[in-house]
Structures are given as C-alpha cells and as structure tokens.
C-alpha positions as CSV (number, residue, x, y, z in Angstrom):
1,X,-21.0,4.2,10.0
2,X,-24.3,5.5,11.3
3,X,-27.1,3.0,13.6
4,X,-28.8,0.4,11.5
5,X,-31.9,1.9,10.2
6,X,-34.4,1.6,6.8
7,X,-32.6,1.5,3.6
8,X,-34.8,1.5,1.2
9,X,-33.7,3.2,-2.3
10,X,-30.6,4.5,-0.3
11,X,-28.1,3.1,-3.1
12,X,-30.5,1.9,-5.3
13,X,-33.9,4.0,-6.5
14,X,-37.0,2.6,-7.9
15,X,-35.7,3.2,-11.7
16,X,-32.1,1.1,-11.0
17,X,-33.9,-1.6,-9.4
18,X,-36.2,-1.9,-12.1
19,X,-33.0,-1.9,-14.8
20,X,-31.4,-4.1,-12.8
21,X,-34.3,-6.7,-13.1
22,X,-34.6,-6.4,-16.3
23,X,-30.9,-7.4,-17.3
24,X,-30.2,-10.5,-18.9
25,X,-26.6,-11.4,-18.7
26,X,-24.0,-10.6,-15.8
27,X,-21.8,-8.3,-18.0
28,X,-25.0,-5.9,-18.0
29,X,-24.9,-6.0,-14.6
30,X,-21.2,-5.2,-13.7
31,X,-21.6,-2.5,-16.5
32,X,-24.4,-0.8,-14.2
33,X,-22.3,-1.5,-10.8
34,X,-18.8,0.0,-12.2
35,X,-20.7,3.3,-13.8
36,X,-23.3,3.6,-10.9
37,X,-20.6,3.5,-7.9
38,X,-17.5,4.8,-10.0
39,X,-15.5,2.1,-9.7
40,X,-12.1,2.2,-11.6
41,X,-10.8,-1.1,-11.9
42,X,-7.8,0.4,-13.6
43,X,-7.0,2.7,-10.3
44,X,-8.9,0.9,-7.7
45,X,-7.0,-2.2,-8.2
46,X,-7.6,-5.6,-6.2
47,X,-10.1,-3.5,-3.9
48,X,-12.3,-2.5,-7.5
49,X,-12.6,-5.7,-8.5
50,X,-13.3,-7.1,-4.9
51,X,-15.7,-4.5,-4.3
52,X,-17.6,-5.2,-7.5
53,X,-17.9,-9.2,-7.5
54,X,-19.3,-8.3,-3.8
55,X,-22.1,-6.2,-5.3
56,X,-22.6,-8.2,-8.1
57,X,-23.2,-11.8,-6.5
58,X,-25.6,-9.5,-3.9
59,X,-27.4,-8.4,-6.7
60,X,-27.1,-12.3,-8.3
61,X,-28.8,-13.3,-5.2
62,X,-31.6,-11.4,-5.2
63,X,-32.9,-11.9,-8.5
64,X,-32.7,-15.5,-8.4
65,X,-34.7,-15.5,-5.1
66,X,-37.4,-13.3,-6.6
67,X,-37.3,-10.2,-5.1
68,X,-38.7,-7.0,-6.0
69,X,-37.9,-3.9,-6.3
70,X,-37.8,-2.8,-3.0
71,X,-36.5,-5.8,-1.5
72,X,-33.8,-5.7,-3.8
73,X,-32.8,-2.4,-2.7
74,X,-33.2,-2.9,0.7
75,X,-30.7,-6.0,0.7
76,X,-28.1,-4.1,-1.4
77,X,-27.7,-1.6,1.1
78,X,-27.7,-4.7,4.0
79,X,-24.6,-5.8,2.1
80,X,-23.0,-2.5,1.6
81,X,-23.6,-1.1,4.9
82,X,-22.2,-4.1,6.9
83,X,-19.1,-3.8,4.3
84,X,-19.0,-0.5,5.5
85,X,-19.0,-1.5,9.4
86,X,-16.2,-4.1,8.6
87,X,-13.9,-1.7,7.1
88,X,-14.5,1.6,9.4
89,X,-11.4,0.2,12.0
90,X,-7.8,-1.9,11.4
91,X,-8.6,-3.7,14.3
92,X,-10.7,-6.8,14.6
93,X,-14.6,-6.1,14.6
94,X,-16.1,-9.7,13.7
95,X,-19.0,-9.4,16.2
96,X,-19.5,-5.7,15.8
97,X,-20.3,-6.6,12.0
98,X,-22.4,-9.4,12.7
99,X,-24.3,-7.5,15.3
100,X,-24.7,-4.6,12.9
101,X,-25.8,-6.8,10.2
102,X,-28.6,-8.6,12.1
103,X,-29.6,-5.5,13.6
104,X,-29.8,-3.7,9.7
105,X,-31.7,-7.1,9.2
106,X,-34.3,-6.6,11.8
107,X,-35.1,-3.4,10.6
108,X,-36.2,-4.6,7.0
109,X,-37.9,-7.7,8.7
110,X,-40.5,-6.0,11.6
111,X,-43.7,-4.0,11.4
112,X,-43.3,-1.2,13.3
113,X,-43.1,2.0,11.7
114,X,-41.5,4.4,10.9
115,X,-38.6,2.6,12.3
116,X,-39.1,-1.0,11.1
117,X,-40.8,-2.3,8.0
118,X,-41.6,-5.9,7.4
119,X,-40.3,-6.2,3.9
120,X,-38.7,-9.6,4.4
121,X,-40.7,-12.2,5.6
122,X,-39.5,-15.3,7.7
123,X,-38.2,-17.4,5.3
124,X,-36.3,-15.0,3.5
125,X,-34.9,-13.7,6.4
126,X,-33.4,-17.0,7.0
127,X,-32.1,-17.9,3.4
128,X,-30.4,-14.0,3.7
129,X,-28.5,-14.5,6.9
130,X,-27.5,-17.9,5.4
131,X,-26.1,-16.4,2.3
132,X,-24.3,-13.5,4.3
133,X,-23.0,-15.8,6.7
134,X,-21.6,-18.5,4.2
135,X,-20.0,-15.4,1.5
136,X,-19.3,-12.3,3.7
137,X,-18.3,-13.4,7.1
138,X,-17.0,-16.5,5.4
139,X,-13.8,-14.5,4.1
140,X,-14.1,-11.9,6.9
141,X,-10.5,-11.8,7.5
142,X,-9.9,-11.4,4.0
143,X,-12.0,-8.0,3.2
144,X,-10.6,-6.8,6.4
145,X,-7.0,-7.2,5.3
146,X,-7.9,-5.8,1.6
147,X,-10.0,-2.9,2.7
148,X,-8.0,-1.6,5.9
149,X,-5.2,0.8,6.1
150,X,-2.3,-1.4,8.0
151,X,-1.3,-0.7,11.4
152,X,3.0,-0.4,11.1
153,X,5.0,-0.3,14.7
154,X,8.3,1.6,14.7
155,X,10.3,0.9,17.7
156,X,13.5,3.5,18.3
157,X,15.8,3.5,21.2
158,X,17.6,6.5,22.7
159,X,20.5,6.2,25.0
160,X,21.0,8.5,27.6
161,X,24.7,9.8,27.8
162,X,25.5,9.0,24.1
163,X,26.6,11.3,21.5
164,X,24.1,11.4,18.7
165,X,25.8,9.2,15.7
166,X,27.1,11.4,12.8
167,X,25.6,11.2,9.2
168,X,26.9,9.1,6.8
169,X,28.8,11.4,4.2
170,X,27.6,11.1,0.6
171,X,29.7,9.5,-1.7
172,X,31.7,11.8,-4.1
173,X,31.7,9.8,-7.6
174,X,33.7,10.7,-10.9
175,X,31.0,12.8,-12.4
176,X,30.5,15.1,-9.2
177,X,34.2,15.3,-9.4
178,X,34.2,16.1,-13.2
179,X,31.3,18.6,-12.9
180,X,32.8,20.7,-9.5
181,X,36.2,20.8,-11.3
182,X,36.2,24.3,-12.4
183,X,34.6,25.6,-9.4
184,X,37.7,25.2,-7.1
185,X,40.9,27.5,-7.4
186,X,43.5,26.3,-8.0
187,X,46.8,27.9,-7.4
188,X,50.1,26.5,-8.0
189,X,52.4,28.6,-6.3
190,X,50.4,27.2,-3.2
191,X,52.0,24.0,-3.5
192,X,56.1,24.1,-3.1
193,X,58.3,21.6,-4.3
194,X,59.6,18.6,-2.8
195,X,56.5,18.9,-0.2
196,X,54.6,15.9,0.8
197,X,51.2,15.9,1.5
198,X,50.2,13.4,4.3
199,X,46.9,12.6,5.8
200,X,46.7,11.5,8.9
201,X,43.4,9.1,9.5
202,X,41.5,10.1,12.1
203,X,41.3,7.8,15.4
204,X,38.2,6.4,16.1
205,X,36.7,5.8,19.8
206,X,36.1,2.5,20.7
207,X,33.0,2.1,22.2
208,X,33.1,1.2,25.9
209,X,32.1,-2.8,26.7
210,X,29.8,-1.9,29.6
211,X,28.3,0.1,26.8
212,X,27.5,-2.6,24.0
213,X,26.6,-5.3,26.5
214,X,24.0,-2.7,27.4
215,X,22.4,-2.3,24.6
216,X,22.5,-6.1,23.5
217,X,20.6,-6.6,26.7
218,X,17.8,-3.8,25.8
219,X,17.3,-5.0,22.6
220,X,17.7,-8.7,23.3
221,X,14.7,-8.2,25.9
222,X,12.6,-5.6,23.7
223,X,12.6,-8.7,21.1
224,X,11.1,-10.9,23.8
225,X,9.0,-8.5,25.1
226,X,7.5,-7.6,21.8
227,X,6.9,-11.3,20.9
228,X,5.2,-11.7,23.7
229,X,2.5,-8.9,22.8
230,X,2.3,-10.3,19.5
231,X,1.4,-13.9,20.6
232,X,-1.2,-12.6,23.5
233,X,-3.0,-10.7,20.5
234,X,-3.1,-13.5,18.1
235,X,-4.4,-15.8,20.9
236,X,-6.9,-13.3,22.1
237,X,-7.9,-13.1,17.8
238,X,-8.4,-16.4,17.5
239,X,-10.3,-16.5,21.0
240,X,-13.0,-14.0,19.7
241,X,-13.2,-15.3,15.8
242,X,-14.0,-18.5,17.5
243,X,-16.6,-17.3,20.1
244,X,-18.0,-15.3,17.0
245,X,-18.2,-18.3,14.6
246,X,-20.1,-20.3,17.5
247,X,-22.8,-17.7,17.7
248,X,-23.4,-17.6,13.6
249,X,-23.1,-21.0,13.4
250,X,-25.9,-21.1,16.3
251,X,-27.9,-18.2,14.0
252,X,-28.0,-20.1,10.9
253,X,-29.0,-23.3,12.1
254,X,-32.4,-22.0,13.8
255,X,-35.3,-19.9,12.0
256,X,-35.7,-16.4,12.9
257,X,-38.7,-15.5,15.5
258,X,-41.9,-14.4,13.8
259,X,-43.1,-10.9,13.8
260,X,-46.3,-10.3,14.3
261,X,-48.3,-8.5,10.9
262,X,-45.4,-9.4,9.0
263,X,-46.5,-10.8,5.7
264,X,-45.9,-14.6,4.4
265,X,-45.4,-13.7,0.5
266,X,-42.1,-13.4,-0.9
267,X,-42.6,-10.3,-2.9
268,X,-44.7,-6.9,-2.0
269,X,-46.9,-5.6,-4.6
C-alpha cells in the first residue's frame, strides 16, 4: 500500500459516480459493486460478502449526506485504501491504519495543490472520521482476522544421539492381498512336510529412563516457555488496542482544525 495521496476517480470515474447517484434501491447498488470489482460471492465466500456490505454502506453514506460526484469518489477510495492498509500484514496494525486513514483524510480536506485539495469541508470532515471510527475501526479485529492469511507455528524437536524413528508400515488389507496374489511364486516343493514354520517376534529396545525423563523435561518446559510468549503478546495487544482506542476516542470527540481557503459548502459545483 502506497503514501496517502489524492484519490479522486481512482476506483470510481465521473460516469459510475453519476450511476451510482442516480440508483434508487440498494439491490442496484450491490449489482454495480459485485460487477464493477468482480466480486464472486459464490468463490469469494465470507470475504465477498464482507467486502461488499463494506463498500456498499460507504456508498450508503455518501448519498445520504449529499455528496457529489467527486466527493463520493474521493471517500470510496478513503474506505478502500485504509481496507487495504489493514489487511497488507497478519500482525496487529491498529494505529498504522488509523494514521493512514487520517492522513488519506487530510489530503481530500486542505488546499494546497497539487498534493492536497479541499474537497471536504470541516464539518464533513468530522461526520466522516465519525462514521469510519464507529463502522471500520469499530470491528477492526474482525476484518483483520477475515482478511489475513494466519500465522501457524510448528515446533519439532531433535535429539542428538537418537536413532531416527522408523516409518510406520502400511497396512496390508484383504483386497491388496487378493489383487498381489498372482504375482508371487509359488512353489510347492519349496515347502517339505512335517516342517513348521515359526516366527520369531522381534525384540524391541527399551528406551533408556535417563532418556524419557529427558525429553518430558524439554517438552514440559517448551510448554511453559511457549505460554509464556503467548500471554506477553496478548498483553502487549491489548496494551496498544487500548492506547489506540484512547486516541480515536480523543479524535472524534473534537472538530477538525480549519484550513485556510477551504470551502464551507457541502457539495462542489
């Protein structure tokens, strides 16, 4: 995901913003999304239809506040973008998003070309961070655990001095009896009379005691040690969601700063 910059008619143009304002009833709508971003809700699964109520309602939202054309585009790609920043890394990126998000904000909410353009003024800028912060960063930890590829550990443990253990030999059934039958020779003079065939099971080491409190020992304190790292990261999680809330919660509760030559009507003609 690149640096937060203008977005205008990135994901939508002039002629899908102008559809999409012109549709009448929400079915329309997800119609447009699902053939305009080929989404398969078939093969996609739970991430399609995630995907598509989270460009939907963002689409929802700014038709009921009134904005144009560009506007419209501008905040879809706000949405998507920040989506896209969320889901780039399995690990936790709560303020990274947020940061990204205000920043993508900014851009769409200053005049000073060509890198900022005061498309939003201040009190839309505040009702969009309020709607971001109460849908998208709301379930945070939801579209991260839909959306990214999960992180599996697998521990294995060698010990030094040990034969490697064998491979378990394949059962033999009826059939594989039945279908190998005529394969093997068979010859009967091979086979005397009144001989007895005895098999003699093999003797199996016992393992040495030393040995097995050994490796109870390693994997008795590999358990500990592992839940260890597994509570230090939760508490560390929780640690940083919390900071992070603090800070939005501190965001949505004051009005943005003015920018000067920014303009006071809610839609650009």
């Amino acid at each position: 995901m690149g640096k937060p910059s203008v977005s205008i008619w990135e994901d939508i143009h002039l002629s899908d913003a102008t559809t999409i304002l012109s549709f009448e009833t929400p079915q329309e709508i997800k119609n447009f999304i699902v053939k305009k971003f080929n989404i398969d809700l078939i093969k996609d699964g739970l991430r399609g239809k995630i995907i598509l109520d989270l460009y939907y309602y963002t689409l929802v939202f700014a038709k009921e506040n009134g904005f144009n054309e560009e506007q419209t585009s501008a905040f879809f790609s706000i949405v998507k973008r920040t989506h896209g920043k969320t889901i780039e890394t399995p690990y936790g990126n709560t303020e990274e998003a947020f940061r990204f998000f205000q920043n993508m904000l900014t851009c769409h909410s200053v005049k000073r070309p060509p890198f900022y353009v005061d498309l939003f003024n201040i009190q839309q800028t505040k009702i969009i961070t309020d709607y971001v912060l109460n849908t998208y960063f709301k379930h945070f930890k939801l579209y991260k655990y839909a959306f990214t590829p999960k992180v599996t550990m697998n521990v294995s443990i060698t010990y030094q001095g040990l034969k490697p253990e064998p491979e378990p030999i394949p059962e033999i059934t009826a059939e594989d009896c039945d279908e190998n039958r005529d394969e093997i020779p068979y010859d009967e003079s091979s086979i005397n009379e009144g001989s007895e065939i005895s098999v003699e099971p093999k003797e199996s080491e016992d393992e040495n005691p030393a040995m097995r409190e050994l490796k109870r020992i390693i994997r008795t304190t590999l358990d500990e040690q592992i839940n260890k790292l597994k509570l230090n990261m939760d508490q560390k999680l929780k640690s940083n969601e919390d900071t992070v809330m603090s800070k939005m919660t501190g965001v949505s509760g004051r009005d943005q700063p003015s920018a000067k030559g920014g303009r006071k009507g809610g839609k650009k003609k």
